[in-house]
C-alpha positions as CSV (number, residue, x, y, z in Angstrom):
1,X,-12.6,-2.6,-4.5
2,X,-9.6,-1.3,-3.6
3,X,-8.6,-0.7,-6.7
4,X,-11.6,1.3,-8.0
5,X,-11.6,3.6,-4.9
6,X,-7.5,4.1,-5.8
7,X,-8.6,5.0,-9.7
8,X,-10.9,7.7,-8.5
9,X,-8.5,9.3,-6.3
10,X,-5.1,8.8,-8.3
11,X,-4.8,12.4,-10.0
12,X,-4.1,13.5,-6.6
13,X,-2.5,11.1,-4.9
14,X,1.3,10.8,-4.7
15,X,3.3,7.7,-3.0
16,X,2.7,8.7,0.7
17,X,-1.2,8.7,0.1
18,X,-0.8,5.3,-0.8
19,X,1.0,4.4,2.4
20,X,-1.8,5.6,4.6
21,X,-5.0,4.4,2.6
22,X,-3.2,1.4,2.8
23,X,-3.3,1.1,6.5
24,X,-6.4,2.4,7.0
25,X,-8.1,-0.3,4.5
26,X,-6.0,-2.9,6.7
27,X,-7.2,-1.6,9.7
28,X,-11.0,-2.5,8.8
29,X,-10.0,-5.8,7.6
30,X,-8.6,-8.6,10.1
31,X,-8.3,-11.1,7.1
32,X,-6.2,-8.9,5.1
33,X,-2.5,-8.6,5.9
34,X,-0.7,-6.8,3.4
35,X,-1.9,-4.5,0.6
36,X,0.5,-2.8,-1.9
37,X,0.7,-0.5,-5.1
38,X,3.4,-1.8,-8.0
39,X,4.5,0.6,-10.5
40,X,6.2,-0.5,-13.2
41,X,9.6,0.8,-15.0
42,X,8.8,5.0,-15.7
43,X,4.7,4.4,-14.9
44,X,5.0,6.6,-12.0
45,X,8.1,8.7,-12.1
46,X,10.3,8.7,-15.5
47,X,13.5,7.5,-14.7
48,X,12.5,5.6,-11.6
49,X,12.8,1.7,-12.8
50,X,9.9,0.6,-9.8
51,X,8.2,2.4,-7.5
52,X,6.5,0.6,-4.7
53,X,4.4,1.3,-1.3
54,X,2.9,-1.4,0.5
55,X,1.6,-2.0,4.4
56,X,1.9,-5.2,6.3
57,X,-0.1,-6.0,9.2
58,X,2.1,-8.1,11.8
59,X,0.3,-10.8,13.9
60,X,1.0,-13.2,16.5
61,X,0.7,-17.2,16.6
62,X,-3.1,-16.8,17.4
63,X,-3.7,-14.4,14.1
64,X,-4.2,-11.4,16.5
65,X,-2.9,-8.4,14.9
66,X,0.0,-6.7,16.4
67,X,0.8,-4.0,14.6
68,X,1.3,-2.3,10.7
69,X,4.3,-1.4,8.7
70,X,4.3,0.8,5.8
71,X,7.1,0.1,3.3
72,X,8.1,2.4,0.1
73,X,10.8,1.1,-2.3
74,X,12.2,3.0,-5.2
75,X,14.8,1.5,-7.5
């Protein structure tokens, strides 16, 4: 679903976007804790070998969430 919702909005999206649709998807989903985009070698950027943003949701023994990180990598 994700995924379909990301396809409709990619023309104007760039890698910040990602980021926060990210953690508002997590934050409607208790059984989800981490959801990420992957691009590979030139797909997003030319000359950018990956291009990454994902968010983590951060939980406690019990499973109750504590809080979100958003993470962007470029290499």
């Amino acid at each position: 679903m994700l995924t379909k919702s990301t396809e409709q909005l990619v023309t104007g999206m760039k890698i910040d976007d990602y980021g926060r649709l990210f953690e508002q998807e997590l934050a409607l989903n208790d059984m989800t804790y981490g959801l990420g985009v992957f691009f590979a070698k030139d797909a997003y950027e030319p000359g950018v070998t990956y291009r990454s943003q994902y968010a983590l949701g951060m939980a406690d023994k019990s499973g109750k969430r504590l809080n979100m990180m958003v993470r962007n990598i470029i290499i």
